[in-house]
N, C-alpha and C positions, 0 to 999 in steps of 0.2 A: 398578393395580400398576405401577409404575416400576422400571427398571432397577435402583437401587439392593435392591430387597428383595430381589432373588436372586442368587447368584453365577454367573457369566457363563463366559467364557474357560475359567475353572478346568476346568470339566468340559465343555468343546466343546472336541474335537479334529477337527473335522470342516472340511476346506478349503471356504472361500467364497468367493464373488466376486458382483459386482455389476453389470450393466451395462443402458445407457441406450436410448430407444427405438430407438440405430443400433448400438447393439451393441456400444458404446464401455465400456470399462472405468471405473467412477465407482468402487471401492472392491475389496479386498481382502483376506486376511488375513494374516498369517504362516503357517499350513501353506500355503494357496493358492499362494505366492510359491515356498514346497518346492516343490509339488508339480509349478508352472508352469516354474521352473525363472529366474522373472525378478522383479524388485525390484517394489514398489508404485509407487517414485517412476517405473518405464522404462512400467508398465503403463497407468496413469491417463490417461484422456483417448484411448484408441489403441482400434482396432477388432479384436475378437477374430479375425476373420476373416485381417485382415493380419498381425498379431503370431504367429497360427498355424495357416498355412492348411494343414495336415496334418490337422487337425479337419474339413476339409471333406469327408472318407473316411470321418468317422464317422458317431454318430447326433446328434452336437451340433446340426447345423444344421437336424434336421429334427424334434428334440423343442424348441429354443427356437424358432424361426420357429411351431409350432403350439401351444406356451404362449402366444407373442403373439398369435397371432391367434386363439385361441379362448378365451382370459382365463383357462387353467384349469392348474392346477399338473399339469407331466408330470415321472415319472419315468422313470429307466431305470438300466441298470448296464455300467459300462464296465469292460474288463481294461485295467490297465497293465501291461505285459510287462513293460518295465525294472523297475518296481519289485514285482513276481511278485504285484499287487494288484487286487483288484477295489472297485469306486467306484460308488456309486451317487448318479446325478447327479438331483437336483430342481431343477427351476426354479420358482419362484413368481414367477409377472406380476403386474404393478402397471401404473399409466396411467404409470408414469414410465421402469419399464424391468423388466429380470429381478435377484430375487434366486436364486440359485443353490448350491446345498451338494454338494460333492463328499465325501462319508461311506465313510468305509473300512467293507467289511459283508464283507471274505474271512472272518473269523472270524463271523460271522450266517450265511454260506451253508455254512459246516461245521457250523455247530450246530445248523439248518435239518433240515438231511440225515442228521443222527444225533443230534438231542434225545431221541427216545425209547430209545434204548438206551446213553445217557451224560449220568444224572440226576445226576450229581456236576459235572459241567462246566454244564451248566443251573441248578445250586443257583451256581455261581460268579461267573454273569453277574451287572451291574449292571442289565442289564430283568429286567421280571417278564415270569413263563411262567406260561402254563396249557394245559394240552392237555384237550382233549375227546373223546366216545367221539360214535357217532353217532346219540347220542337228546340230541345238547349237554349231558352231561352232565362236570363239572368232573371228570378224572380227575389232576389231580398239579397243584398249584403249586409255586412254589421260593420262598424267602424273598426274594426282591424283591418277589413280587407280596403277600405276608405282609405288608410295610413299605406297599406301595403301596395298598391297601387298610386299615391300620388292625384285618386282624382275622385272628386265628391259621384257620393253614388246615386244619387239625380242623373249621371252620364251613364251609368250603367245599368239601370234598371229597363229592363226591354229589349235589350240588346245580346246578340247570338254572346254565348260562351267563348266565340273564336276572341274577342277585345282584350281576354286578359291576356293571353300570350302577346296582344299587339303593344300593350302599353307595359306590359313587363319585359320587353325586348327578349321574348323565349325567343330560339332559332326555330325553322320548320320543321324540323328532324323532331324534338321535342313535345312542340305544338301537336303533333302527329299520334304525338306517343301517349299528350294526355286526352285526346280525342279516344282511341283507342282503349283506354282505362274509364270514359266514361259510359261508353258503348259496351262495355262488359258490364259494369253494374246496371246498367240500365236495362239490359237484355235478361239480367241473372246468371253471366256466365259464372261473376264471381261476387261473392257478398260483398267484399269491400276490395280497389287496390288502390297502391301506392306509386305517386312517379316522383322521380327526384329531379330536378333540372336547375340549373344555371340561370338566373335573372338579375334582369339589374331594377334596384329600388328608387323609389321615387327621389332619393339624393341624385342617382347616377351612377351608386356604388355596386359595383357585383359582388351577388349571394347566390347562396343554393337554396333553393325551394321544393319542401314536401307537399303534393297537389298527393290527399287523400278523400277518396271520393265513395258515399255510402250511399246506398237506398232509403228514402227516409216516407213515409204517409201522411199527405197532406193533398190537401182539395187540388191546389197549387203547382205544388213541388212533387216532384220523383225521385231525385238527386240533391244530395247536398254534399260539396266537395269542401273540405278544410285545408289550408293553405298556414304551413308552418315554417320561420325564417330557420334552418339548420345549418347555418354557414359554422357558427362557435361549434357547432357537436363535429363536424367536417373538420375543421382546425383543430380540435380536440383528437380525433382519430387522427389525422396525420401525425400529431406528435405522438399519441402511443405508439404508432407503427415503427414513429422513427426510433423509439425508446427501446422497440423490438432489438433494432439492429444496433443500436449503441451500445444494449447489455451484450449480446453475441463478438461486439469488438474488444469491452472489457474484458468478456473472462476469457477469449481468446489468448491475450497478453498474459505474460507473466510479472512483466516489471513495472514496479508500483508508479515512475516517472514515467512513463510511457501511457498507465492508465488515469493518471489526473491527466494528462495530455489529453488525452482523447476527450478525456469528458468537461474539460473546461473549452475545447476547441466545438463540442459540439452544442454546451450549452450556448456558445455563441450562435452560432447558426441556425440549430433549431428551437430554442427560446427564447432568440433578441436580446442575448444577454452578454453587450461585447467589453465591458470590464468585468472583470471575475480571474480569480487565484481558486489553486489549490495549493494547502499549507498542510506538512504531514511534520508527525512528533517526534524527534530524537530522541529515541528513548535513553541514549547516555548522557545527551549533553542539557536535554530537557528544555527545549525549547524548538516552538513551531518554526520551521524551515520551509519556502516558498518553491517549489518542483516544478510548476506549472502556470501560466498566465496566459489571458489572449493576446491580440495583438491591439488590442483596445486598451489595456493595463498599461502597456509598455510605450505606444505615444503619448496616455496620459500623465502617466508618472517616471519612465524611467525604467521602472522594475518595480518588483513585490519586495517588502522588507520583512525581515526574519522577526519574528515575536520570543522574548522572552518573557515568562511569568514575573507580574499579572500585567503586564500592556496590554490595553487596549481593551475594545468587547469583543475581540474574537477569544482571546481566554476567557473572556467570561463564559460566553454560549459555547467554547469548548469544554469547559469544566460543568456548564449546565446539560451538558447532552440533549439539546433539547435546540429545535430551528426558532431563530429569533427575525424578524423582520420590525425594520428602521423607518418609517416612514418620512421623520424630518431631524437629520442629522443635528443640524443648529441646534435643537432643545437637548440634546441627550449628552450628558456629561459621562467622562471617563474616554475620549478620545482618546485614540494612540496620538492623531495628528490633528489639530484641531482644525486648522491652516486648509485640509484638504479639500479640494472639490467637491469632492462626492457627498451627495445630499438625502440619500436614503442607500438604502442595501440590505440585503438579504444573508444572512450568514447560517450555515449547516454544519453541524459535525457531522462527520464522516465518521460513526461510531467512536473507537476511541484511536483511530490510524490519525485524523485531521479534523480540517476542514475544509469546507470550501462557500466563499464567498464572492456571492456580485453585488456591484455598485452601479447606482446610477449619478448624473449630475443635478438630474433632478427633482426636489424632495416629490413625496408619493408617486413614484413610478412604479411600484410593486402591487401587487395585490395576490388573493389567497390564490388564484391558479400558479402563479409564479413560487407561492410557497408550494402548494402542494406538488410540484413536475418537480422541482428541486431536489425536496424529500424525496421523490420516488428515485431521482439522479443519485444522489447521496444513497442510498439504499441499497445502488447496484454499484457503486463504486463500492460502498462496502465486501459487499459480498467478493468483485474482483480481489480486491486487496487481501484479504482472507484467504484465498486462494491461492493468492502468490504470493502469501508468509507460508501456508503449508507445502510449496513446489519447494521455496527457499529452503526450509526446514529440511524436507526429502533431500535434495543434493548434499545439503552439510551434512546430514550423517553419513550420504553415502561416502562425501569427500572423506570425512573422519573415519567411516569401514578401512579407505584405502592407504588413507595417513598411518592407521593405526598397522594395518597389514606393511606398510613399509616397517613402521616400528620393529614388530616382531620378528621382521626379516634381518633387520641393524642388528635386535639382541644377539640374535642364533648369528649371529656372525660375529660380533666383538666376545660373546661366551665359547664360542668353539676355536675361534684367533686368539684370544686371551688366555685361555687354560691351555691350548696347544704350549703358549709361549711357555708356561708355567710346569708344563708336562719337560718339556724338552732343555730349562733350565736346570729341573731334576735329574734328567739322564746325565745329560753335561757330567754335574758337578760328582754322579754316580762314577762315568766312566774314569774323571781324571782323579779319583780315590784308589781306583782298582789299580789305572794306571802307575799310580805314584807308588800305593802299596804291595801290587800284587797279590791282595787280596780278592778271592773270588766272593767269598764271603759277603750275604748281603746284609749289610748296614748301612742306616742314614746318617748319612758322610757332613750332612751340611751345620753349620754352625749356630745356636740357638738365636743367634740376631737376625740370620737371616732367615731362618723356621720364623721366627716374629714379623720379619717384613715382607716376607711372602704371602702374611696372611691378613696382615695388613690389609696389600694389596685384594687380596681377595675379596677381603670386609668390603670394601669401597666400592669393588664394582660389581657385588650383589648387591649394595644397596643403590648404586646407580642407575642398576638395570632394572628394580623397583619401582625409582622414582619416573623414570625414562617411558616404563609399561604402561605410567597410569594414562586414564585418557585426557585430550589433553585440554576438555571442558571441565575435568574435574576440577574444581576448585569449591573450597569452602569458602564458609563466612567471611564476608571480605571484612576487617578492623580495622582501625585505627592504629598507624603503625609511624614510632620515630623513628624518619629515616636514621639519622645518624648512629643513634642506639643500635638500631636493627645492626648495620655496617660494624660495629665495635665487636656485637656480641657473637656475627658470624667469621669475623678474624679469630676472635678469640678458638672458636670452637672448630678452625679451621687447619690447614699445615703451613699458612701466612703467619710470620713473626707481625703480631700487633703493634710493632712499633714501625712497620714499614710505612702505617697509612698516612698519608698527608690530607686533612681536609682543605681544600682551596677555599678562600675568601668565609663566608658563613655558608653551612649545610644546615639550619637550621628549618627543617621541612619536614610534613607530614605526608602519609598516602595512606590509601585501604587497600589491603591484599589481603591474602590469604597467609597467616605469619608463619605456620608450620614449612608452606611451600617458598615463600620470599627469601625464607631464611638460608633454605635449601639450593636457591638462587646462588644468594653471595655467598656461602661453603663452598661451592661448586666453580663458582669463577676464581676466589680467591686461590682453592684449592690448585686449579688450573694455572696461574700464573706461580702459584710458586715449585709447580714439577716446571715449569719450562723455566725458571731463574734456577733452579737444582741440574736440569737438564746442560744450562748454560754452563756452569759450573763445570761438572763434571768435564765437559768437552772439555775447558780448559786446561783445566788439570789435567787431563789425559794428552793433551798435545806440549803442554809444559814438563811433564815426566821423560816423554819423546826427546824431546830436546835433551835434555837433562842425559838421558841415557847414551846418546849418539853422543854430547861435547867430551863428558868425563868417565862416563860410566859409573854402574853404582859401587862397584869395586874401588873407586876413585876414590869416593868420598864426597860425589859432587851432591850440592846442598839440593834439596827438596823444591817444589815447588813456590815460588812468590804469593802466598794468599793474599792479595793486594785487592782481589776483584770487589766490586763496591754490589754492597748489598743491595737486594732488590729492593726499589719506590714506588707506592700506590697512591697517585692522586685521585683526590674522589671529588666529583661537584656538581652543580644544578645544572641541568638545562631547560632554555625557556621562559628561567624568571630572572627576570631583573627589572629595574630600572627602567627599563625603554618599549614596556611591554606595553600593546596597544591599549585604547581606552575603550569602555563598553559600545561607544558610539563607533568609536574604528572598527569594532567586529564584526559589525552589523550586516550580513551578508544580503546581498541584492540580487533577484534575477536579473540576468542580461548586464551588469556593472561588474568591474572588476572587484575581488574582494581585497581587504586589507594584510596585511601580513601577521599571519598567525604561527609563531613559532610552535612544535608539541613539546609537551613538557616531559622530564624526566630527568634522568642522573647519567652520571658516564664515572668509568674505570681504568684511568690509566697508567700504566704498569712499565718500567724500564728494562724488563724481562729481556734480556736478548735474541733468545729463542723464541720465537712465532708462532702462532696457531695456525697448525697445516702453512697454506698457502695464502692464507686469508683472502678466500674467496668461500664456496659451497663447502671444498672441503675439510673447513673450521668446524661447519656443522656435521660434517659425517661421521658415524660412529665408528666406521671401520678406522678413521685418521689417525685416531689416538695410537693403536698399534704399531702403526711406522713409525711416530718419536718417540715409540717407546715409552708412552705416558700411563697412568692410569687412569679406569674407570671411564669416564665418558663424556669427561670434560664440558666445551661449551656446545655441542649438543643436547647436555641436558636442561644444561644454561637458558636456551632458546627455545625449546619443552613448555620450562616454565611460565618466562616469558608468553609464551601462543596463549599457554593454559589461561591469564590473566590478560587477551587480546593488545598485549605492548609489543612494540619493535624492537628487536636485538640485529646491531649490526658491529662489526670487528672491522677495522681500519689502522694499516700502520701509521705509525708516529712518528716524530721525529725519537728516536733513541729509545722507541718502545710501542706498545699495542693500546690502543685507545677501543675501551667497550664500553656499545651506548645502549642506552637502555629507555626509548621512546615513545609518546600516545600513553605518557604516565596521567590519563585525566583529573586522577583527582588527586595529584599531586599540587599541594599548598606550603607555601612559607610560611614559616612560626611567627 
């Protein structure tokens, strides 16, 4: 039997709640939250004890503490003053924690106490009654127990107690047991008890039945036994139970695709519910993304499709924060698909992480218990995902502790390789003075250009090592920034002669950065490409002089070097956009389908530089590289810094007759 074949909520007005081996609130209801006087969302998760330690005066802590430890369902009855009620509390243990039912029984302990002398109030109730004389003999039913049974009570009147176990197909084990419970009240071993058993009703259909059996005063009667259908409260506890173990799977996981998994896998199974998505928010690209589907979604449709704002009413009840149920699709305008099958549904945010949604094909297939488990589903899928944004969090900083710890390691290594270099350019030029002059005498021997360019050099790679330090989340106010401008005015401010740049086809395009750090970007690269075209240079000229020197010698007269070498070319251009770029409907990502081709967008750098960065591979990126070519500062390591800083891709690839730097996952790069 499954939830669906009987009606739930409708006819259970009885407060419940649920909680775990520590006593922790995993579930509750709507009367419960009356009655407690506090929300689901303040109670989930919290210790009964704490939230209300006025219960610790009563008999709560000493019938739950001995349903746990002795596995066995207690009851008992509580008065609430304020509300001039009395509540009869059951706990049912499980290994995973307590289910518990708070049942309004003021009107059961008036009818109790005077069923036999107000048979008109006994014919009104929705349980069946039967009272007995003291040879168990059936003296009076009401028409509930007439319906409950299947058979007019003309058949029953006269007749031993043992017929209702015969026509309610109890087993003998059962039959046994309510014999047994009727022989205690009868004797006064106990004022009142309770049995629960398995029967089948006059359809055919199996239920569970409460046979509760009291002492009552009458000429007549000794016994009268109440007879309640409890199958929905039985289905009702099995899925809390199950709700137990499904929240204990979520926040086991960390990862947010793995916990809409679970919980759209188990609203199938434990609430009948086998089309249903879960859809979570890209927070950069802003738009609901489909993680999770049954296998009910994907024979009926294919796959889940990605929502962009405002398609459909899942953005609606995602921007309304609030659970919405469809009863008949037909009438409700704003469909994403109009086309679709599905004829009612249930849709939940999932706080502000998603949502998640079931459909049926049938209009009114839902009703409030299927809103209400939903909620309580959504509830605890929240709290998972929260959880595994604060794990996520925890690791990225700690990954940023260790990125950053590499950082600090790079500086103190390209500062102590670098100054070394700089220290030992000074001895150098110190000894070959003394040498030349034989002068001991100390004076700085070096010449005021290169006093200038040494410190230069130094400028640069304190401020490298600067930019290089910061962390590499820092980023400010992302603006509004022309690319092209941007590119002009970091040539300008750069050691790239501004007439090298070549813009290919139109760069007419905008992005948001951060413009202090973006700018710092293209100084840095440009800077980069034109020591390794200087770098180039020189080498030639140094093996051109070689030459020169061995053919004629410089005593000859032999002429100088050919400056012939062709100045360094900067091509600059979009990537991503053009022309052929998908249409909104080709983006459209689907679970389980192939998606369409999405190029990332961004720019690229490419340079005729001769000389290479590093090896172009990792160590293009490594701070220590620079110092082999003899470069300054810190090149396109800091390049790629910036880059992380702003979550883009930087990658370095040879060219044909030069170095091509791309610069990719530029999202919110746009054409003018």
């Amino acid at each position: 039997m499954t939830l669906r074949s009987v009606p739930v909520v409708d006819r259970i007005t009885d407060a419940f709640f649920a909680l775990d081996t520590d006593f922790r609130f995993t579930y509750l209801n709507d009367r419960a939250e009356t009655l407690l006087e506090r929300s689901r969302a303040d109670l989930i998760g919290r210790v009964m004890w704490d939230e209300f330690p006025q219960t610790v005066e009563t008999q709560f802590p000493d019938g739950f503490h001995r349903a746990m430890d002795t596995q066995t369902p207690v009851s008992f009855d509580i008065y609430h003053a304020r509300l001039e009620t009395w509540f009869e509390a059951t706990a049912y243990p499980s290994e995973t924690g307590l289910s518990v039912y708070m049942r309004d029984v003021t009107e059961r302990k008036q009818q109790e106490r005077t069923l036999a002398q107000h048979a008109a109030a006994v014919e009104a109730i929705s349980d069946g009654v039967v009272t007995l004389n003291g040879d168990r003999e059936i003296v009076s039913v009401n028409e509930a127990m007439e319906q409950f049974l299947g058979v007019d009570r003309a058949v029953l009147l006269g007749e031993h107690v043992e017929i209702i176990p015969e026509r309610a197909a109890i087993n003998d084990d059962d039959a046994v047991e309510i014999g047994r419970a009727i022989t205690d009240v009868d004797i006064g071993t106990a004022e009142t008890r309770r049995v629960e058993v398995p029967f089948t009703d006059a359809s055919g259909a199996d239920r569970v039945g409460e046979f509760r059996f009291v002492p009552v005063e009458d000429t007549r009667a000794t016994i009268a036994g109440i007879v309640r259908d409890v199958t929905d409260q039985h289905e009702y506890e099995r899925v809390a139970a199950s709700l137990h173990e499904i929240t204990r799977w979520l926040l086991e996981s960390d990862d947010p695709e793995e916990i809409c998994s679970i919980a759209v896998h188990a609203g199938s199974d434990l609430l009948d519910l086998p089309i249903s998505g879960v859809w979570l928010l890209d927070d950069e690209q802003g738009y609901l993304d489909p993680v999770a589907g049954t296998a009910g979604a994907y024979e009926e449709f294919g796959g889940l499709p990605r929502f962009t704002p405002p398609e459909g009413l899942i953005w609606d009840v995602f921007e309304s924060g609030s659970v919405e149920r469809f009863d008949d699709l037909s009438s409700v305008e704003g469909l994403y698909n109009p086309d679709s099958p599905i004829r009612s549904e249930i849709i939940a945010p999932i706080g502000t992480h998603g949502v998640l949604m079931t459909g049926s094909l049938e209009a009114d297939r839902f009703d409030d218990t299927d809103v209400e488990l939903l909620s309580t589903l959504v509830e605890n899928i929240r709290a998972a995902l929260d959880r595994a944004d604060r794990e996520q969090l925890l690791r990225d900083r700690t990954t940023e502790l260790e990125r950053q710890t590499e950082r600090l390691e790079g500086i103190a290594e390209v500062l102590s390789t670098d100054l070394k270099r700089q220290l030992d350019a000074v001895a150098d030029a110190l000894e070959d003075e003394r040498a030349r002059t034989g002068n001991d005498t100390w004076e700085f021997p070096l010449a005021e250009d290169s006093v200038t360019t040494m410190l230069d050099r130094t400028e640069r790679l304190v401020d490298d090592v600067r930019e290089f330090a910061r962390n590499a989340t820092a980023v400010g106010p992302r603006n509004r920034i022309l690319l092209e401008r941007a590119i002009r005015d970091a040539a300008a401010n750069s050691q790239l002669d501004e007439s090298a740049l070549e813009f290919e086809l139109e760069c007419a395009a905008a992005l948001r950065a951060d413009a202090e750090r973006f700018g710092h970007l293209l100084e840095t690269a440009f800077d980069d490409i034109a020591a390794r075209a200087q770098a180039s240079e020189s080498e030639e000229a140094s093996e051109t002089r070689g030459e020169v020197g061995a053919g004629a010698g410089a005593e000859a007269g032999g002429e100088g070097p050919d400056d012939t070498t062709d100045p360094v070319r900067v091509s600059v251009g979009l990537l991503g956009i053009d022309d052929d770029q998908p249409t909104h409907e080709e983006t459209q990502a689907v679970i389980g389908t192939e998606t369409g081709h999405e190029q990332s967008r961004g720019f690229y750098l490419l340079d005729t530089a001769a000389e290479r960065p590093a090896t172009l591979d990792e160590r293009a990126f490594d701070p220590t590289a620079a110092d082999e070519r003899g470069m300054d500062g810190l090149g396109l390591t800091l390049v790629r810094a910036i880059a992380d800083a702003h979550d883009w891709t930087l990658s370095v690839d040879d060219a044909t007759n030069g170095t091509r730097i791309e610069v990719r996952d530029v999202t919110t790069l746009e054409p003018l």
